[in-house]
C-alpha positions as CSV (number, residue, x, y, z in Angstrom):
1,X,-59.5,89.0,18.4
2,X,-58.2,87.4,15.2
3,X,-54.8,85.2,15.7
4,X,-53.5,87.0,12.7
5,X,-54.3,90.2,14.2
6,X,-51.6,89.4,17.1
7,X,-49.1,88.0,15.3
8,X,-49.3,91.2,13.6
9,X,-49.1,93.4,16.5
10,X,-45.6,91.2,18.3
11,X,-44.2,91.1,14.8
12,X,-44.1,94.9,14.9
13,X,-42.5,95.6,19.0
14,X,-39.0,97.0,18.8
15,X,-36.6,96.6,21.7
16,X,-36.1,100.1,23.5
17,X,-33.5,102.6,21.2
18,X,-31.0,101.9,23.8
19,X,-30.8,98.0,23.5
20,X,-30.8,98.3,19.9
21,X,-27.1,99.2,20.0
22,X,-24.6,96.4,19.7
23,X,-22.5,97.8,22.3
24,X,-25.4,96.8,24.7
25,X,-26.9,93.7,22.6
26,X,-23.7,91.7,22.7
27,X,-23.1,92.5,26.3
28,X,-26.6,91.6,27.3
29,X,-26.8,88.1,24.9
30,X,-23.0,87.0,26.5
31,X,-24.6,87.5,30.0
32,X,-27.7,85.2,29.0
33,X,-25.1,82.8,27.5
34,X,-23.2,82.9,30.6
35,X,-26.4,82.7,33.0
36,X,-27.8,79.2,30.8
37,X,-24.1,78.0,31.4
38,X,-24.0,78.4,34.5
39,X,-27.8,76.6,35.7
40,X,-28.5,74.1,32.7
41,X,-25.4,72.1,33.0
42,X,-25.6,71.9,36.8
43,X,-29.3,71.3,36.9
44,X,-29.1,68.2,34.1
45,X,-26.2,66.4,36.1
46,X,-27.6,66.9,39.5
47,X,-31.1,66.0,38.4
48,X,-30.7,62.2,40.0
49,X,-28.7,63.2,43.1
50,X,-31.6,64.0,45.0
51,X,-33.4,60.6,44.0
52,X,-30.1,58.8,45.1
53,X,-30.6,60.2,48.6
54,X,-34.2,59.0,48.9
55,X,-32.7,55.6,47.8
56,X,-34.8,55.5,44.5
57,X,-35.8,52.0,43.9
58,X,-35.5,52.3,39.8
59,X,-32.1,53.7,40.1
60,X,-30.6,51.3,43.0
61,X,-31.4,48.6,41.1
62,X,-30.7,49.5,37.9
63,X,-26.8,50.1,38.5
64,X,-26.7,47.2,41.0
65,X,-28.4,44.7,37.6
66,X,-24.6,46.1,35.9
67,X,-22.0,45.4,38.8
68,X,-24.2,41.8,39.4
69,X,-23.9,41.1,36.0
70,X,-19.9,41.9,35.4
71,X,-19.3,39.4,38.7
72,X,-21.2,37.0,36.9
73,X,-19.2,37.1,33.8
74,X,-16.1,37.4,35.2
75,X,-13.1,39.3,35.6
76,X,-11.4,40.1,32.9
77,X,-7.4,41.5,32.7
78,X,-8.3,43.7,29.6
79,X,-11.3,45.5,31.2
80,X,-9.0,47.0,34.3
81,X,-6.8,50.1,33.4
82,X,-4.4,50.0,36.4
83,X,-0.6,49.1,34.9
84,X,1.3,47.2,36.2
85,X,0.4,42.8,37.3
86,X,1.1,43.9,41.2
87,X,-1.8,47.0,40.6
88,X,-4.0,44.8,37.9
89,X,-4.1,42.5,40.6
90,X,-4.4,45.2,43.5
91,X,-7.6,46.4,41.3
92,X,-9.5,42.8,40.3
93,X,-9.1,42.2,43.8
94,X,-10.7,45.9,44.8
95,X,-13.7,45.8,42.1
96,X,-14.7,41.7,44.0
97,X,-14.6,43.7,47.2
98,X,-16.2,46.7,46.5
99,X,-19.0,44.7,44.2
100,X,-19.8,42.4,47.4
101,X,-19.8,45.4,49.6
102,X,-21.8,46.8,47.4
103,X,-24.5,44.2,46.7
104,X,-24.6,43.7,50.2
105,X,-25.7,46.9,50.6
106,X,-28.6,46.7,48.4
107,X,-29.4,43.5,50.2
108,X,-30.0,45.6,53.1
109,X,-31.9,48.3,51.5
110,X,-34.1,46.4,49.2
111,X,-34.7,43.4,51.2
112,X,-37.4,42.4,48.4
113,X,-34.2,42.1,46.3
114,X,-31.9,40.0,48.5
115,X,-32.8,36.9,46.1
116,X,-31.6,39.1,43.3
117,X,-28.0,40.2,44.3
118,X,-27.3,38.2,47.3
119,X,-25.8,35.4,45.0
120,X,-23.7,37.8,43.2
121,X,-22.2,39.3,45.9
122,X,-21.4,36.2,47.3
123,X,-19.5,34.9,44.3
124,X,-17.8,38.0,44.3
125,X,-16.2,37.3,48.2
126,X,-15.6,33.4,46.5
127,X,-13.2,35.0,44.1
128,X,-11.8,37.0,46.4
129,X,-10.9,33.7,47.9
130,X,-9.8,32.0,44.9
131,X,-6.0,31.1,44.7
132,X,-5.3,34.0,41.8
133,X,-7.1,36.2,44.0
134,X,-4.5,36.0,46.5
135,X,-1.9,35.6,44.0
136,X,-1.0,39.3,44.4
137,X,-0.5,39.3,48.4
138,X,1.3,36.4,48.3
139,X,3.7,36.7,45.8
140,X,5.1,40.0,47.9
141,X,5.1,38.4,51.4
142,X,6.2,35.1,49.6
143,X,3.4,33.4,51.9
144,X,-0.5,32.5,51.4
145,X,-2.5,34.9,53.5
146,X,-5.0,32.5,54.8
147,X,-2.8,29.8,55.0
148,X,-0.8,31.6,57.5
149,X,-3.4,32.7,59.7
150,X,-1.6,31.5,62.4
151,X,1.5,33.4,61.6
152,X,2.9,37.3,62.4
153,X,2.6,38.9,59.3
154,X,0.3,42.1,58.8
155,X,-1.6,40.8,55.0
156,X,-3.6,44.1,55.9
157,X,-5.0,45.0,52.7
158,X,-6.3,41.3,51.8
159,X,-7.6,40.3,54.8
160,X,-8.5,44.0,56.6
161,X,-11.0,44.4,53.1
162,X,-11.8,40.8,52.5
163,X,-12.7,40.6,56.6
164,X,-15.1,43.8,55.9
165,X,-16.9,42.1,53.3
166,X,-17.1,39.0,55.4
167,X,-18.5,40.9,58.6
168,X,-20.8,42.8,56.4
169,X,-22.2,39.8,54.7
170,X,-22.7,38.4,58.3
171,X,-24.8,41.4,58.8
172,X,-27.0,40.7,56.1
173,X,-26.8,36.9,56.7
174,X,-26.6,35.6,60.3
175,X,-25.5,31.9,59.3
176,X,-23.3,33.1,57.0
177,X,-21.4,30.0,54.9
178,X,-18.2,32.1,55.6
179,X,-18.8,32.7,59.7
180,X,-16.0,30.2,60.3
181,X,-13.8,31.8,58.3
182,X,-14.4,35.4,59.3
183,X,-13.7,34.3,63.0
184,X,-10.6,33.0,62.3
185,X,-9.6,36.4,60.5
186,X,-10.7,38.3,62.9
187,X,-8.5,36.7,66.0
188,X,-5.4,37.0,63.4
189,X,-5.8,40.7,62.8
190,X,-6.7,41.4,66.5
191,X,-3.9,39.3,67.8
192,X,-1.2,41.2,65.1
193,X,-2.6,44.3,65.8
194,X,-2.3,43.9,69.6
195,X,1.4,42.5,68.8
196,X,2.1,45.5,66.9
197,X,5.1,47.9,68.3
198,X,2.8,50.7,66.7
199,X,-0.3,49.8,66.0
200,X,-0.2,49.4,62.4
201,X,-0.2,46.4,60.3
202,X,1.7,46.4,57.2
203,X,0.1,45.4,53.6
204,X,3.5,44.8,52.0
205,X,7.3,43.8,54.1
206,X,8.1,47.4,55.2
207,X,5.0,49.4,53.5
208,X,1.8,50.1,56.0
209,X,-0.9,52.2,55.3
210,X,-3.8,53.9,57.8
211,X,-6.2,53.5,55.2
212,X,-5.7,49.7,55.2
213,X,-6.0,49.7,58.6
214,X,-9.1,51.4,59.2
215,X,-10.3,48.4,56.6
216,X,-9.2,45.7,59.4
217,X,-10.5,47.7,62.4
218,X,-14.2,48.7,60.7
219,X,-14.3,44.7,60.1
220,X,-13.1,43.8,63.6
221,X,-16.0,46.3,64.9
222,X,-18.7,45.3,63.0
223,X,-17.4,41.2,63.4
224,X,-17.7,42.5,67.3
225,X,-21.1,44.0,66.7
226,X,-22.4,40.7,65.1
227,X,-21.1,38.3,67.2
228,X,-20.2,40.3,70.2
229,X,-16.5,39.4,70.5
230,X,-14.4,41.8,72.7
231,X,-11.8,43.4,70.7
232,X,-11.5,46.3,73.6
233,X,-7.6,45.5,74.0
234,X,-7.0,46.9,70.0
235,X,-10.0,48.9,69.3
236,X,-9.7,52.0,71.3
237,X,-6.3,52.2,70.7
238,X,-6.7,52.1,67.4
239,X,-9.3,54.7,67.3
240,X,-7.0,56.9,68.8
241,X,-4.4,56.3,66.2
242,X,-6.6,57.6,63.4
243,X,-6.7,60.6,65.8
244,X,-3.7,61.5,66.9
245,X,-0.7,59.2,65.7
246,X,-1.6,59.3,62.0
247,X,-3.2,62.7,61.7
248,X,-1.5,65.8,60.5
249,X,-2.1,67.9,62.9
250,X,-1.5,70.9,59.9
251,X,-4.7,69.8,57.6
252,X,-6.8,67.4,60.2
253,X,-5.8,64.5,57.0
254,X,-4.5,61.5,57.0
255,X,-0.8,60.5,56.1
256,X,-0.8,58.3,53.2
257,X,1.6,55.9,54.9
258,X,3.1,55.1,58.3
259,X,7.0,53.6,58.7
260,X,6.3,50.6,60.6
261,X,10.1,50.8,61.9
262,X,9.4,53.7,63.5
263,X,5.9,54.6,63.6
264,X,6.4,58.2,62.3
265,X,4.9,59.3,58.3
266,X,6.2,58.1,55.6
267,X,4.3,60.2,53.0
268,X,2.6,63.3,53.4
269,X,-1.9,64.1,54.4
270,X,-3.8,62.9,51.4
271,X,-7.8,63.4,50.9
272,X,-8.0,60.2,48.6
273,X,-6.7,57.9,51.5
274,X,-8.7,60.2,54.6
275,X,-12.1,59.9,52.4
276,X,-11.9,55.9,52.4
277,X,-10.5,55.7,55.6
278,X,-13.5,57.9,56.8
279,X,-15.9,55.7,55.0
280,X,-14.3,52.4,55.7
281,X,-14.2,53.4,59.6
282,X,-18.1,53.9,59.0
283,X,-18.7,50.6,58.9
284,X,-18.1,50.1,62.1
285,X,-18.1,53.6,64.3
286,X,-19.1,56.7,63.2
287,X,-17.1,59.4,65.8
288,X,-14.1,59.1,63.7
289,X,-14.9,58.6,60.9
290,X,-17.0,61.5,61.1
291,X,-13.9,63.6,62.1
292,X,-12.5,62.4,59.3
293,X,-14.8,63.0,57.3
294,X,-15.4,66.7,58.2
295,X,-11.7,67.5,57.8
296,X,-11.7,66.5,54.3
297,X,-14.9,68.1,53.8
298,X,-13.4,71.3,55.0
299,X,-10.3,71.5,54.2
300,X,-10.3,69.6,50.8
301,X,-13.6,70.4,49.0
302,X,-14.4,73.2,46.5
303,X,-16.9,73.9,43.4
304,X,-16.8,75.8,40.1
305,X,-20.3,76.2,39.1
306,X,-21.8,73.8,41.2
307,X,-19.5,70.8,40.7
308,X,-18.0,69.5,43.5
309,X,-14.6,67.8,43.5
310,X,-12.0,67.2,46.4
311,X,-8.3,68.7,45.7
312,X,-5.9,65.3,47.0
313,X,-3.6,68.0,49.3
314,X,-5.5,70.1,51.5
315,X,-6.8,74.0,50.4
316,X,-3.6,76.2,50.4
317,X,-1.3,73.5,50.1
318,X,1.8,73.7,48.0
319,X,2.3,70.2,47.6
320,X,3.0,69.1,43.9
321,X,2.3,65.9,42.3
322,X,0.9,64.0,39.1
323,X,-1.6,61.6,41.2
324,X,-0.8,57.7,41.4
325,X,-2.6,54.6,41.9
326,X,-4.3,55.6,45.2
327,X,-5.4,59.4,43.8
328,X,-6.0,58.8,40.4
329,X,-4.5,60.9,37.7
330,X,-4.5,65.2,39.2
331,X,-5.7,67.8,36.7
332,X,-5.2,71.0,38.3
333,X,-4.2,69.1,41.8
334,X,-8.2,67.3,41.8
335,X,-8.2,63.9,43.2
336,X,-10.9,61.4,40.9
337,X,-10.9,58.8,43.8
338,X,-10.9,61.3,46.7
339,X,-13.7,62.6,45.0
340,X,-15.6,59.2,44.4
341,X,-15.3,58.4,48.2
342,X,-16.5,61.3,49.9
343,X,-19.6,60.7,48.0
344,X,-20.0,57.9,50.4
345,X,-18.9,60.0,53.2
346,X,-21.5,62.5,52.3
347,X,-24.2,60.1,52.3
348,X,-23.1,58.6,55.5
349,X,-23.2,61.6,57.4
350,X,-26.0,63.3,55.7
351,X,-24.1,66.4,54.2
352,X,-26.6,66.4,51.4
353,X,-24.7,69.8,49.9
354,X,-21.9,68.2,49.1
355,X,-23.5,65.1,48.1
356,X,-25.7,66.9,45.5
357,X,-22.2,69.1,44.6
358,X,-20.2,65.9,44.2
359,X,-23.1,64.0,42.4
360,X,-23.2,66.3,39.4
361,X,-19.5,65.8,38.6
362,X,-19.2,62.0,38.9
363,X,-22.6,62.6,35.8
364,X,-21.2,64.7,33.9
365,X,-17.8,62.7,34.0
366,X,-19.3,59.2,34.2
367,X,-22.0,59.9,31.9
368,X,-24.3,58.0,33.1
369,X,-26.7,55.8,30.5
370,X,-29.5,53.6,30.9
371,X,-29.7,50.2,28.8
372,X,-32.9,47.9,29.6
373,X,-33.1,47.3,33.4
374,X,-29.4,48.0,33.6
375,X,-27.4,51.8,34.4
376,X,-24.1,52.2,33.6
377,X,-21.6,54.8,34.4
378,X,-20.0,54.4,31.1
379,X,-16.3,56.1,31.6
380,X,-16.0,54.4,34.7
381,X,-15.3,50.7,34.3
382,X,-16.3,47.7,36.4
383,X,-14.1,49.6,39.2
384,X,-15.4,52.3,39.0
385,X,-19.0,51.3,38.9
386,X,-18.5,48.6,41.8
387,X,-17.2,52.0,43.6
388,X,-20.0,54.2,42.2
389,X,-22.9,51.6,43.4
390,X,-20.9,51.3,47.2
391,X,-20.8,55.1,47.8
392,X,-24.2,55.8,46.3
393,X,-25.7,53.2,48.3
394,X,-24.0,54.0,51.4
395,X,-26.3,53.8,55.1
396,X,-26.5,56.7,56.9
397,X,-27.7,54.8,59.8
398,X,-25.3,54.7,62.6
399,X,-23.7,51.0,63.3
């Protein structure tokens, strides 16, 4: 049949009389509309989730090529966001940890690569040691954190985080250059935590957080796991804490902060600091932190369209707020970095759901682009990439 001859004959169909009226045309081409709104968008971000969970080789290493290469240039004041010297500090100090922790996880997962990104994520832990590094800590407890080792105060966020990264790289590397170090960090935080009237260590004079704690218990387990020091005198106690003591018992979430005077909250049940408590704690056990995990899980995450995001106060909450360093900025009550972390949470504990849900919002907000061997989540900065190539990358196998 001539070509021509066809052409003809679609040329000439009509719609049915009935869909030729606009009342029914413009009804009918709004629901199409709507329909492609609804699947395209959520289909093009998600479209690398799935190759993130089967640890794709091109992608690992592609975004791991961009946080190795901004530890090799440096850190730079101009590149963080955060305001403030105490929180510019707080976050060069956070993008070195979560870089090592980071490349240290690739280590692990592409051990054909360990050549690669082992060097990086080494001079990322030798910054965190450097003298500015430390500047931050120190200036607020007036006192060097390592050189006071010996001493009673809690330094929990710089050591509990730069203790993870030390444990984990003795995971990776049994004769690890900073062994010596990373025993002597671990007896400190053991001994202050056993000294501890309730349990918590304090990051600031008079300022203690859960979340910094689970940092200096997951490194005390996994230090146990690699060495096989007994830390049962602070451990299960501590455990239990995250269960009980600094749990709301309302939502199932953490409380952002504890009094150390008293023991007893000191801000209300937050996702941003349950979601990196739950993944911190993975490190080193995984029956809490899977508790944690779940509660945020349920009573924090929703979806509009098929892009997942955490809300920072739990589902039916009232509470109001603007977000601050440890949130991110709220739109509409959404938590960015409650978000970002239960995307390691979901990895960990093989929610793949959620994962895929969160995955398409940190795309279509990071927009994601591809530049020689490197992949970079351009809206994030170095932060939020060194965070990005962590949760991504995240083991679900148990400690």
């Amino acid at each position: 049949m001539p070509r021509h001859f066809l052409i003809r004959r679609i040329a000439a169909l009509r719609l049915p009389e009935e869909y030729s009226r606009w009342w029914v045309r413009w009804p009918v081409a709004a629901l199409l509309i709507l329909l492609i709104a609804m699947i395209l968008p959520r289909a093009w971000c998600g479209r690398d989730a799935t190759r993130w969970l089967a640890n794709d080789k091109s992608l690992v290493l592609a975004h791991a090529r961009t946080v190795a290469a901004h530890v090799e240039s440096g850190e730079k004041a101009e590149d963080l966001v955060a305001q403030g010297d105490l929180f510019k500090n707080e976050w060069r100090f956070g993008t070195c940890q979560m870089s090592a922790l980071g490349l240290l996880q690739v280590c692990m997962q592409q051990p054909h690569h360990r050549a690669e990104f082992l060097p990086a994520a080494e001079r990322a832990i030798d910054e965190m040691l450097s003298e500015r590094m430390r500047a931050f800590d120190a200036v607020r407890w007036r006192e060097d954190p390592l050189a006071t080792l010996d001493g009673p105060q809690g330094h929990a966020a710089y050591l509990g985080y730069l203790n993870l990264a030390l444990s984990l790289h003795r995971l990776v590397v049994p004769d690890s250059r900073f062994a010596d170090l990373n025993d002597r960090v671990s007896a400190a935080l053991a001994r202050r935590l056993q000294a501890s009237r309730h349990g918590i260590l304090e990051t600031y004079p008079l300022e203690a957080y859960p979340v910094d704690n689970a940092a200096v218990l997951s490194s005390l387990l996994l230090h146990a796991r690699n060495t096989g020091a007994d830390y049962s005198a602070v451990a299960p106690a501590g455990l239990a804490r995250f269960s009980i003591a600094w749990l709301d018992p309302r939502s199932g979430l953490l409380f952002q902060s504890m009094n150390p005077r008293d023991g007893k909250p000191a801000d209300a049940a937050r996702a941003s600091a349950t979601a990196l408590a739950a993944f911190l704690l993975s490190y080193g056990e995984r029956a809490v932190s899977g508790a944690l995990f779940a509660a945020v899980r349920d009573r924090c995450a929703d979806s509009f369209w098929g892009f997942g995001y955490l809300n920072e106060h739990h589902i039916g909450s009232a509470a109001p707020g603007f977000g601050e360093i440890d949130s991110g900025p709220l739109i509409f009550g959404i938590s960015p970095f409650a978000t970002g972390f239960a995307l390691g949470g979901a990895r960990v504990f093989d929610d793949r759901r959620l994962f895929v849900s969160l995955y398409r919002t940190a795309h279509l907000v990071g927009t994601p682009v591809a530049r020689d061997d490197r992949r970079v989540f351009v809206t994030a900065g170095p932060l939020g990439n060194a965070i990005m190539l962590v949760m991504l990358t995240a083991r679900s196998e148990a400690p």
